[in-house]
C-alpha positions as CSV (number, residue, x, y, z in Angstrom):
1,X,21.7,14.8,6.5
2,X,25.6,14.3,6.0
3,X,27.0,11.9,3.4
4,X,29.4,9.2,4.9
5,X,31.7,6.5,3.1
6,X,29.4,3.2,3.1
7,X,32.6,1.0,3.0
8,X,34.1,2.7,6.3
9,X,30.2,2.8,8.5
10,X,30.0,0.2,11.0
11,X,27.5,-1.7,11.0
12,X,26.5,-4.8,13.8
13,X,24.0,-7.9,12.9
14,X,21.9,-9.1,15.4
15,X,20.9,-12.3,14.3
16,X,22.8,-14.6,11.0
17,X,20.6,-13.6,7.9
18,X,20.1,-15.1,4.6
19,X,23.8,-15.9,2.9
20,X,23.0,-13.3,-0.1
21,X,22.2,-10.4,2.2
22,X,25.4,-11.3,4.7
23,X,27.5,-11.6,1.6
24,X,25.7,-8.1,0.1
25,X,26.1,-6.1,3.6
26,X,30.0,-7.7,3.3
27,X,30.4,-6.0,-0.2
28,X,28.7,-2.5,1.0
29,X,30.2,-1.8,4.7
30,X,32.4,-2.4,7.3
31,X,30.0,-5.1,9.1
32,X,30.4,-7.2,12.0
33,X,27.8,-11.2,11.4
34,X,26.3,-12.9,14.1
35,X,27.6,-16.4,13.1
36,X,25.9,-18.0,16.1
37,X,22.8,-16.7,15.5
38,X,22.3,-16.7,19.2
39,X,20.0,-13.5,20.2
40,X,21.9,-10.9,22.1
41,X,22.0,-10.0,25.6
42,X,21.0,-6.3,27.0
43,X,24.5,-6.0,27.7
44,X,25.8,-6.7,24.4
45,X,23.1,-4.3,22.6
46,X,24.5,-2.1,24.9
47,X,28.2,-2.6,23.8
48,X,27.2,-2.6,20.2
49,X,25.0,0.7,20.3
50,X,28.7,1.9,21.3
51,X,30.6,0.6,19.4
52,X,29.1,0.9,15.6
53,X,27.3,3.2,13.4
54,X,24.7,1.4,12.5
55,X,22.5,-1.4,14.4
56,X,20.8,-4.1,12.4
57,X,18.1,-5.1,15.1
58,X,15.5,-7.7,14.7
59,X,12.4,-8.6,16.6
60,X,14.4,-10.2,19.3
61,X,16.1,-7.8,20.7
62,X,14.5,-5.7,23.1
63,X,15.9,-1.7,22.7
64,X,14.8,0.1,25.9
65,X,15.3,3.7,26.9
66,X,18.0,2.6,29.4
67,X,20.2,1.4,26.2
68,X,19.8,4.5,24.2
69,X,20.5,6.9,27.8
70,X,24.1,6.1,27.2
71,X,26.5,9.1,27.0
72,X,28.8,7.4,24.6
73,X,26.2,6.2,22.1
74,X,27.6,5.7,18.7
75,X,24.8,4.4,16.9
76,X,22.8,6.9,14.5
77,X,20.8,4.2,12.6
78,X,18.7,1.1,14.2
79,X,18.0,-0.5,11.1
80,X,15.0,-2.4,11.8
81,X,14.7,-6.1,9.8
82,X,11.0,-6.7,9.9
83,X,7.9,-3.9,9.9
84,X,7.1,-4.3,13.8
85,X,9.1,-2.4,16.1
86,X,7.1,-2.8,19.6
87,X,10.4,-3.7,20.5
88,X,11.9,-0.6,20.3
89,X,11.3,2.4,22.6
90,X,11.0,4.8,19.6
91,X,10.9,8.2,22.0
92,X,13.9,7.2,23.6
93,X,15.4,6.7,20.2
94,X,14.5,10.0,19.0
95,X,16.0,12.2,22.1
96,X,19.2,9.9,21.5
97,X,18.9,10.9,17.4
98,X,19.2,7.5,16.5
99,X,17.0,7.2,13.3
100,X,14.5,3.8,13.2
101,X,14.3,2.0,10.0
102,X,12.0,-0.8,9.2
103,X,10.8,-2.7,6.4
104,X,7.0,-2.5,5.8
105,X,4.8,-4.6,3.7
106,X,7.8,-7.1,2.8
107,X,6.4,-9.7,4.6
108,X,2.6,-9.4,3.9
109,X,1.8,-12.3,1.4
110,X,3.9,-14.6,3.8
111,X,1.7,-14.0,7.0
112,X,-1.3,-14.0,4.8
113,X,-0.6,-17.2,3.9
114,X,-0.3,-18.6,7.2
115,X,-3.2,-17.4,8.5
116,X,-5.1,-18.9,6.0
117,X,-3.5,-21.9,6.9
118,X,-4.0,-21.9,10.4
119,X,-8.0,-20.9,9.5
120,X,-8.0,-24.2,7.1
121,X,-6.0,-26.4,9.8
122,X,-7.9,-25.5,13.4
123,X,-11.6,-26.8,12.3
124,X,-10.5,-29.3,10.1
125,X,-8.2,-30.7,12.6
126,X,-5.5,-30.7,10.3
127,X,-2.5,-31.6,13.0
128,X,-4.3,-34.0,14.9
129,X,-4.9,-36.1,11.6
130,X,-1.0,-35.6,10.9
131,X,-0.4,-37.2,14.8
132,X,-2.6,-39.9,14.4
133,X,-0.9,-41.1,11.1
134,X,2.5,-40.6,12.2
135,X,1.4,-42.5,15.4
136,X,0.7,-45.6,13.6
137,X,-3.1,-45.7,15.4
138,X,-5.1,-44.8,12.6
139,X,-7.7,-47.5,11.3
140,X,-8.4,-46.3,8.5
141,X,-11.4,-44.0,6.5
142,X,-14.5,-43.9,8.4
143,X,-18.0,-42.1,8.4
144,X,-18.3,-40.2,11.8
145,X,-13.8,-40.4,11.8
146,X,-12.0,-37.0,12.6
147,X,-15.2,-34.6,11.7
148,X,-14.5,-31.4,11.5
149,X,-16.0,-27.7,10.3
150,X,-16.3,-26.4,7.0
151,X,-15.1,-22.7,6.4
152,X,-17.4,-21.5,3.6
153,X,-19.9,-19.2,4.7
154,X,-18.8,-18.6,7.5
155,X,-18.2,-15.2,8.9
156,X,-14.6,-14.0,9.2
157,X,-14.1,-11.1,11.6
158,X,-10.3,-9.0,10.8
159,X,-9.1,-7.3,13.7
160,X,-7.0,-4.4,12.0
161,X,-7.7,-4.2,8.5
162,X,-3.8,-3.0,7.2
163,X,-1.7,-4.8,4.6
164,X,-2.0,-7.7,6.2
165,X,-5.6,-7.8,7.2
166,X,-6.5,-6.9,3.4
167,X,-4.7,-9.4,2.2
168,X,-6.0,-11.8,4.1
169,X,-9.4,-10.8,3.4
170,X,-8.4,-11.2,-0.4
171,X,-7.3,-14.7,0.3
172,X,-11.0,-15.4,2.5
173,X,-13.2,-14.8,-0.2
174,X,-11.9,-17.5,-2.1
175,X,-12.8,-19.6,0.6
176,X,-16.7,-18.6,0.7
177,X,-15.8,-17.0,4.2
178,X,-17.9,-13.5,4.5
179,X,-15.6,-10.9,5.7
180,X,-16.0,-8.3,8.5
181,X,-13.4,-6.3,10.1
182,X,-12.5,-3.6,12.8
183,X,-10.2,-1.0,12.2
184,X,-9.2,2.8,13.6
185,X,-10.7,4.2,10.4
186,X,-13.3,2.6,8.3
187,X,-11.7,1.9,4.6
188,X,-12.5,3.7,1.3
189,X,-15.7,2.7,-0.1
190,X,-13.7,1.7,-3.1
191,X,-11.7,-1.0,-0.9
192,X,-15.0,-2.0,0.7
193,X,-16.3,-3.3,-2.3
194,X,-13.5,-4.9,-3.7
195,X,-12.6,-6.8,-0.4
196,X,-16.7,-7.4,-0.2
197,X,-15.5,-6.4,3.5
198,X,-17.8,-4.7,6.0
199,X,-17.1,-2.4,8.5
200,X,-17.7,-3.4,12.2
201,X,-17.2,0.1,14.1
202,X,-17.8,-1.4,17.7
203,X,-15.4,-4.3,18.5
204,X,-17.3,-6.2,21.2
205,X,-20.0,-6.6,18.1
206,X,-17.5,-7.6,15.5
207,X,-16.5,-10.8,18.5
208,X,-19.9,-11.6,18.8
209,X,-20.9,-12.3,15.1
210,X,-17.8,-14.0,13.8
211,X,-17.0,-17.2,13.3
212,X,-13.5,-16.4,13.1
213,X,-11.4,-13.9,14.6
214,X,-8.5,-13.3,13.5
215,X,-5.7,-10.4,14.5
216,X,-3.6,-8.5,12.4
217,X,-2.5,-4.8,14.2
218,X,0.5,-3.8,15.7
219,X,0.9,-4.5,19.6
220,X,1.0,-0.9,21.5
221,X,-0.5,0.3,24.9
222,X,-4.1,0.7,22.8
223,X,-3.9,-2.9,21.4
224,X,-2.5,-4.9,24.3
225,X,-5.5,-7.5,25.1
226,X,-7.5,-5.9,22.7
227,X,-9.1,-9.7,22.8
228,X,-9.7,-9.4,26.9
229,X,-11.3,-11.9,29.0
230,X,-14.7,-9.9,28.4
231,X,-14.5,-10.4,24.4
232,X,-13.4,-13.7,25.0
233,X,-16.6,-14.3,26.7
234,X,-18.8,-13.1,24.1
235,X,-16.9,-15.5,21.8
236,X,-19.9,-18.2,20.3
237,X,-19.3,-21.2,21.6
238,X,-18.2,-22.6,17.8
239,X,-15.5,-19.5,17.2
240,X,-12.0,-19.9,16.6
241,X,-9.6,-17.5,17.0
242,X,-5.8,-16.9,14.7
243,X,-3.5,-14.9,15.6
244,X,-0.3,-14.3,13.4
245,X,0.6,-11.0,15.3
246,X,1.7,-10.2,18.5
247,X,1.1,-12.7,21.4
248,X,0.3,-10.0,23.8
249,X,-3.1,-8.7,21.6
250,X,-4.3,-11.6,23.4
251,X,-5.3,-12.1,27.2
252,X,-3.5,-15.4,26.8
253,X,-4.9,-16.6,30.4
254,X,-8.5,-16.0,29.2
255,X,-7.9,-18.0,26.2
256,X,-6.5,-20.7,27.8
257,X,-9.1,-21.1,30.2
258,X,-11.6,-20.4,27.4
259,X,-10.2,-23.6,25.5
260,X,-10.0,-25.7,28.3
261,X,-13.5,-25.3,29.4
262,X,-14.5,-25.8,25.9
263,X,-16.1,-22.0,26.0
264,X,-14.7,-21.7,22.3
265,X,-14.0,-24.2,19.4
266,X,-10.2,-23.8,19.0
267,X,-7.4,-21.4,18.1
268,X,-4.4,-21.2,15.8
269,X,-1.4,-19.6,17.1
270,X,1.8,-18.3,15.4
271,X,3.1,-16.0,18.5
272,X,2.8,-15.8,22.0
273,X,2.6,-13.9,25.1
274,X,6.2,-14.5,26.5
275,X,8.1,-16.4,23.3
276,X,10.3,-18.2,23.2
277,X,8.7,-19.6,26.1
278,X,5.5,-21.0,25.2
279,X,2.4,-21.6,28.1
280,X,2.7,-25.2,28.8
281,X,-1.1,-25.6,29.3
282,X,-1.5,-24.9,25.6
283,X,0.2,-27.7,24.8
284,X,-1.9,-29.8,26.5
285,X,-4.8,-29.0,24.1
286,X,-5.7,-30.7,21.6
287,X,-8.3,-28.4,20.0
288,X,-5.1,-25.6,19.3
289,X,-2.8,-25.3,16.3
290,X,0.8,-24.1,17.8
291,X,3.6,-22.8,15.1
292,X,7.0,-21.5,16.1
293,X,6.7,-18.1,14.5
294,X,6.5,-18.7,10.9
295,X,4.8,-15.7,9.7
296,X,7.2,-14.4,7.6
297,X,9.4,-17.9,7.4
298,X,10.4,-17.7,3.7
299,X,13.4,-18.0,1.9
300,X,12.1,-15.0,-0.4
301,X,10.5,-13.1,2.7
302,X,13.4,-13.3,4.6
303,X,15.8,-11.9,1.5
304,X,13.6,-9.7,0.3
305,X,13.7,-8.1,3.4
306,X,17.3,-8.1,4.1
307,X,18.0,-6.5,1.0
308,X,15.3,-3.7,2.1
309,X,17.1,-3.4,4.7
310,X,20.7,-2.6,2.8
311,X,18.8,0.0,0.5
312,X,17.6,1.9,3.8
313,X,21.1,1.9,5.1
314,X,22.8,3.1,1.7
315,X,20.1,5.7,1.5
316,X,21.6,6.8,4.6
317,X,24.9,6.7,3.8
318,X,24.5,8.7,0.6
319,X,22.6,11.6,3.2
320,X,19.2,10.7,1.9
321,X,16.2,10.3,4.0
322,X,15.4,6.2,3.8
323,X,12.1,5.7,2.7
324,X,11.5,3.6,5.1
325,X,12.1,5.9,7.9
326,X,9.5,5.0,11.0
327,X,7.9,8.2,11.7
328,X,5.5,7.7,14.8
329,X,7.1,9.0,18.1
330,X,9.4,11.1,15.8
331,X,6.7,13.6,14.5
């Protein structure tokens, strides 16, 4: 790799970012800020891919094979701000030689968090108790009033059992919950037994005796509705399911319908199928906890990251490999 001045690389932002990293990436390079913050269209990826060395791409913007078939692509470096990049055609990347950063692991403790949260909020009703006091119709503490389920003892099942699936099986046990999980390759026995985590090999088996599913791998061809109607089915009639991942691990029709004829006791949601756009049928239902995306929604996350994201591009710069060069497709 060929060392280049960081001051004269061009670099384009995507999205406005936290003040310290703009200010940082300001210092470093020769960078162009999305003030508006407005996501940007295929036609203006496909100006900028032109038009600098380096794109600073986040979740939203969708990088197909048609934007990096240009003949007079500029870009060397997508410099990914997040650990998913689903939305990036990674092969066509590589037969443009465009290098794919990201930054793995940054956000793990963050979506952790909130899917503990969502776990607590969904059986113990959490936002509807929040609605009815802002609403100015509660009467007050009663017996039999806004009942919901306790999580101890209950079985947890973890659907991908990375960083952020360990993590949040660290954070169940706290909470009494027992912990199985599904994952391509069964963990060392060493992790087994500190996560008290058991290994589920067959998926349809792992639905069927947890009380919560939850869903923490990356979305690809092999995980798109990896919970189908048919796992839905098997659901127990008492299950909830989480998902802080992708929207589109999830046959969100199935669910729906699975909600609505009370086939299943509630879900928590963090993404969706086609966001921003959100299925207006869920909305309708009270028995489902609906956030905008706040996985990773930290002031520390959201720096942290940002400045991960400036070492992978000075690494770069300086003709180093960045450590957090995405590998798969380019292998």
């Amino acid at each position: 790799m060929t060392a280049r001045s960081c001051k004269s690389t061009k670099i384009i932002v995507t999205r406005a970012l936290a003040p310290a990293v703009e200010k940082r990436l300001d210092e470093l390079f020769d960078v162009t800020l999305n003030s508006s913050d407005t996501a940007l269209t295929t036609e203006q990826l496909r100006n900028a891919m032109q038009e600098c060395d380096v794109l600073l791409a986040t979740v939203t913007d969708h990088l197909t094979a048609d934007i990096f078939a240009q003949d007079n692509l500029r870009c060397k470096l997508l410099a990914n701000f997040g650990a998913g990049v689903d939305h990036i055609d990674l092969k066509a990347a590589r037969a443009a030689g465009v290098m794919v950063t990201n930054t793995p692991g940054v956000f793990t403790d963050d979506t952790a968090d909130m899917t503990m949260a969502l776990i607590l909020s969904v059986p113990r009703r959490l936002a509807e108790g929040e609605k009815l006091v802002r609403s100015g119709e509660w009467q007050g503490w009663s017996p039999s009033g806004m009942l919901g389920h306790c999580i101890g003892g209950k079985t947890l099942g973890i659907i991908g059992m990375g960083r952020i699936g360990q993590a949040v099986a660290h954070r169940a046990r706290a909470f009494g919950l027992n912990i199985c999980y599904h994952n391509r390759r069964k963990l060392p026995d060493s992790f087994e037994k500190m996560l008290d985590a058991t290994y589920v090999e067959n998926l349809d088996e792992l639905v069927q005796r947890s009380d919560f599913i939850t869903l923490h791998c990356p979305k690809s061809d092999d995980t798109k509705h990896i919970l189908n109607a048919e796992r839905i089915a098997m659901l127990r009639p008492d299950a909830y399911v989480i998902n802080t991942a992708r929207g589109e691990l999830i046959d969100e029709d199935a669910l729906i319908n699975a909600l609505q004829n009370q086939k299943i006791a509630g879900a928590g949601l963090d993404v969706y199928t086609n966001e921003p756009a959100v299925d207006p049928r869920l909305l309708d239902l009270r028995n489902v906890v609906l956030l905008p995306h706040l996985g990773s929604a930290t002031f520390e996350g959201r720096e942290a990251s940002g400045h991960r994201v400036i070492s992978n591009i000075h690494s770069w710069c300086d003709g180093h490999r960045p450590h957090d060069q995405v590998l798969d497709g380019w292998m």
